[in-house]
PAGU-292379 format. One line per 5 residues: number of its first residue (from 0); for each residue x, y, z of C-alpha. Coordinates in pm, whole numbers, plus 50000, padded with zeros to 5 digits. Example, Ala and Ser with C-alpha at 12.3 -4.5 7.8 and 13.67 -1.06 7.14 Angstrom:
<nodes>
0 = 51230/49550/50780; 51367/49894/50714
</nodes>
This chain:
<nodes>
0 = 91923/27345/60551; 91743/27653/60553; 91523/27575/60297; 91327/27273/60481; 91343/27447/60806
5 = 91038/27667/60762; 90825/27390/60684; 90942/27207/61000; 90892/27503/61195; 90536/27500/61105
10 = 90510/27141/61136; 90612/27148/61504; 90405/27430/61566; 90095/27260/61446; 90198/26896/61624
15 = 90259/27075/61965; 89785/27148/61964; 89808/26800/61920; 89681/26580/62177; 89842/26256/62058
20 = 90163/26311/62230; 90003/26345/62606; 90055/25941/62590; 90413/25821/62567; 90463/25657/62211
25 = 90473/25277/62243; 90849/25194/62214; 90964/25518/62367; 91123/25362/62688; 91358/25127/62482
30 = 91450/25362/62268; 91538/25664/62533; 91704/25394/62712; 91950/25345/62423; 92021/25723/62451
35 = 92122/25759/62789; 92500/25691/62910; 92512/25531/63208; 92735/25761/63376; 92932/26090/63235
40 = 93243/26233/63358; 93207/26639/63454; 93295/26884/63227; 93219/27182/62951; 93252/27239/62605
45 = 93090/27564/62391; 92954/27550/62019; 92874/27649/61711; 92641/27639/61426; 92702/27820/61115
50 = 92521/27777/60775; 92533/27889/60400; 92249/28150/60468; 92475/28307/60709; 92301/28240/61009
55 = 92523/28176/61298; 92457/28051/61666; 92654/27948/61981; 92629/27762/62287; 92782/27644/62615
60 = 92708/27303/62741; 92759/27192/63088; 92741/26786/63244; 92778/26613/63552; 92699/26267/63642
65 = 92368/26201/63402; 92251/26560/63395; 92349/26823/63118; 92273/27175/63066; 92252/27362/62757
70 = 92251/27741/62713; 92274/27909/62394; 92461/28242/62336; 92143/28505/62326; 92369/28797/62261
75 = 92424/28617/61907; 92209/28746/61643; 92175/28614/61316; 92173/28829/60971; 92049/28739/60647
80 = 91939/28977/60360; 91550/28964/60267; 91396/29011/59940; 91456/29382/59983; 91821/29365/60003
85 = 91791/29482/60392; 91954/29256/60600; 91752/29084/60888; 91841/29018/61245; 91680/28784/61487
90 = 91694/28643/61836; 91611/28367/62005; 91413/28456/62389; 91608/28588/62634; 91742/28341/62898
95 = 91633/28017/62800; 91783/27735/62858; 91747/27319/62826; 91833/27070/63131; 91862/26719/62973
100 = 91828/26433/63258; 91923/26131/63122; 91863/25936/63393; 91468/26017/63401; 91506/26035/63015
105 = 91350/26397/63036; 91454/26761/62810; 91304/27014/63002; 91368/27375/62833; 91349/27662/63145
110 = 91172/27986/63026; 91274/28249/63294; 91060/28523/63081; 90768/28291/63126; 90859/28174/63456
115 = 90776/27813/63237; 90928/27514/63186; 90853/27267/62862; 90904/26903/62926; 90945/26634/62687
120 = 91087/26283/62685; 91425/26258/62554; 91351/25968/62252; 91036/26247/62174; 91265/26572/62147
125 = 91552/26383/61890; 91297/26259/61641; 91092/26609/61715; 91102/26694/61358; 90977/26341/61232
130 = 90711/26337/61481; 90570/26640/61398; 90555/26651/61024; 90392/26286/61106; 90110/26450/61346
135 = 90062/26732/61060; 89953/26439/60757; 89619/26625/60708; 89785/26882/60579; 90081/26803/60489
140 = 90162/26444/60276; 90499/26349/60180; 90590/26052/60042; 90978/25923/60033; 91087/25676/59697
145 = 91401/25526/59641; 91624/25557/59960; 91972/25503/59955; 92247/25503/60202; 92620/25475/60149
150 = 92844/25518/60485; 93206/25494/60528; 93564/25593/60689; 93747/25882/60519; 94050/25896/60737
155 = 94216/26112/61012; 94030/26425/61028; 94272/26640/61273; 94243/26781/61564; 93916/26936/61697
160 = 93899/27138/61988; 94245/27015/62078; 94146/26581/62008; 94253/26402/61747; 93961/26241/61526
165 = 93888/26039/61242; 93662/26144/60974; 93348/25984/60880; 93106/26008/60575; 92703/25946/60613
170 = 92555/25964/60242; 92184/25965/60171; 92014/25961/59875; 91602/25967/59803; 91327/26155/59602
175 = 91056/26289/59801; 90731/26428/59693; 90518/26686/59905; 90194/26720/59882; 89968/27007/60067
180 = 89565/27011/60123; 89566/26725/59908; 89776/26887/59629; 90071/26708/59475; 90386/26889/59436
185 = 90648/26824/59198; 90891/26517/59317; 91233/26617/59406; 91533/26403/59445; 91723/26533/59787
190 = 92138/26439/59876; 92226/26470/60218; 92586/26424/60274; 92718/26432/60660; 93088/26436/60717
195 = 93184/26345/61100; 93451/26405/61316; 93462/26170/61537; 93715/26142/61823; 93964/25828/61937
200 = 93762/25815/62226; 93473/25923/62396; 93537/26275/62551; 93152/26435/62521; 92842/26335/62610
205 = 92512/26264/62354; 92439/26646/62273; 92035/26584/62190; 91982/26995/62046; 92296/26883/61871
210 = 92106/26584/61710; 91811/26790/61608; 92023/27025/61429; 92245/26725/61268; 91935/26579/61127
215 = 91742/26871/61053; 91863/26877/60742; 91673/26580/60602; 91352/26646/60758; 91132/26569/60492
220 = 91262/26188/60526; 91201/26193/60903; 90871/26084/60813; 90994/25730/60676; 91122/25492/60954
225 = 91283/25218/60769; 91507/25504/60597; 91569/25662/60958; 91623/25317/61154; 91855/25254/60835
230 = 92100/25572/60879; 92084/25514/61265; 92227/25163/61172; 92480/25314/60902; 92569/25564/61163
235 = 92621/25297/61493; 92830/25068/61267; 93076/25340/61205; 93121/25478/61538; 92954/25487/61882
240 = 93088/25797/62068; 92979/26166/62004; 93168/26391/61719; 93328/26675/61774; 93216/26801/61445
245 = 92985/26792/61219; 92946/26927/60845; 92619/26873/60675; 92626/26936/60267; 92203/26893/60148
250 = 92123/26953/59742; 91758/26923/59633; 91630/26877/59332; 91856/27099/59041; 91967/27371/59307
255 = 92303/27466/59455; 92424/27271/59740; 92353/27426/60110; 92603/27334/60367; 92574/27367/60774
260 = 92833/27300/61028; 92809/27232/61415; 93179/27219/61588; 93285/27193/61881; 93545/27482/61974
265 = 93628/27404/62287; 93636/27171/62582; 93720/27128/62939; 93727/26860/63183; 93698/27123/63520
270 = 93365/27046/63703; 93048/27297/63661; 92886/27476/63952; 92644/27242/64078; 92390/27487/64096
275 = 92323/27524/63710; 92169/27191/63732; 91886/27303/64027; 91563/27344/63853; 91381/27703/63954
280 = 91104/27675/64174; 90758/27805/64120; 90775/27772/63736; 90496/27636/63575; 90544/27330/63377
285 = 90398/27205/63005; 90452/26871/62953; 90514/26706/62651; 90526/27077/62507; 90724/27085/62141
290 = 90765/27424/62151; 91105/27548/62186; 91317/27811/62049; 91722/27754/61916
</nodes>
């Protein structure tokens, strides 16, 4: 995954001086609407995301009614050895944290350092990495040939954070060439495979920094919608409830296989304190911002 994520780092960074996305995209209201459950019992559940590279992160996640919080684990620092052989830490800022309102169909992310909070629209924030390699096409071409998608059942996958599942397989296949400044690269044929566990029944919410992070491994095909409205369609015909787990396994080109992982490790039903759903007062807010840290 690692490998496409500087790109869409930059991407986003460039999209978010853009001024196209003060105006809600046409279609966004139908699709956020699909996104939102209509009501969600209260509960808790932490996280965590792991990859190849060895970078690790966690997170707690907290819902009532339509309203979710999600805080990741700052005190988590990931380590990675540089060209050098010295091994690298980073950390995300201090304190942040998202509130995801699905009934206004809204991610705000809450900046205490800043005293700022960056506000999005829900449908905007999961196809984030699409949208902003799209707003970045002056610089940045890529073209997607030859898509292919193969999705089916594997069988019972365990238990996951104490539920049962079933496993599910996602398979896509396409060559995509990059081209920068005008300059064709050389055109590389990418396989992302997605294993799901999925459980009998729903028992979490629509995690939407969980959906980035899913499908941040095939960002360079975020640009094409047929091939995204065609895995959303592979995906809804398999299952319609939120996994518990997710394994992502991307090869590109002749290279070695990269794999990331997002589970689940725990989960409660006990109700959070309300108050972690209050948004501070005298923050100011960016809307529409893209800019957000993980």
């Amino acid at each position: 995954m690692r490998r496409t994520l500087p790109l869409v780092l930059s991407a986003v960074a460039l999209a978010s001086l853009a001024p196209a996305l003060q105006a809600q995209p046409r279609g966004t209201k139908a699709a956020t609407a699909a996104l939102a459950p209509r009501q969600m019992p209260t509960g808790r559940y932490t996280f965590i995301s792991t990859d190849d590279d060895g970078d690790t992160k966690t997170g707690t996640v907290a819902w009532t009614g339509r309203l979710m919080r999600i805080d990741m684990d700052r005190s988590t620092r990931s380590g990675r050895r540089n060209n050098s052989g010295a091994t690298v830490t980073s950390d995300s800022r201090r304190g942040e944290y998202m509130l995801v309102d699905f009934a206004g169909n809204t991610v705000r992310t809450v900046k205490p350092e800043e005293k700022e909070i960056s506000e999005i629209p829900l449908a905007t924030f999961e196809q984030i990495i699409g949208k902003a390699l799209g707003m970045v096409g002056s610089v940045v071409q890529m073209q997607v040939r030859d898509a292919g998608i193969i999705a089916k059942e594997v069988g019972p996958g365990g238990e996951v954070a104490g539920a049962p599942t079933q496993q599910f397989r996602l398979i896509e296949e396409y060559n995509v060439r990059i081209g920068v400044f005008g300059m064709n690269a050389e055109e590389k044929h990418h396989r992302v495979v997605t294993d799901y566990w999925v459980p009998a029944q729903a028992s979490v919410p629509r995690n939407p920094l969980i959906e980035v992070m899913m499908r941040s491994a095939s960002a360079t095909a975020q640009q094409d919608a047929t091939h995204q409205a065609n895995v959303a369609r592979a995906r809804a015909a398999m299952f319609s409830v939120s996994p518990l787990k997710v394994i992502v396994t991307v090869t590109e080109g002749g290279e070695s296989p990269k794999r990331s992982t997002v589970e689940i490790t725990s989960l409660s039903a006990a109700a959070p304190d309300a108050a972690l759903f209050v948004m501070p007062s005298g923050y100011r807010i960016k809307k529409n911002d893209m800019n957000f840290s993980m």
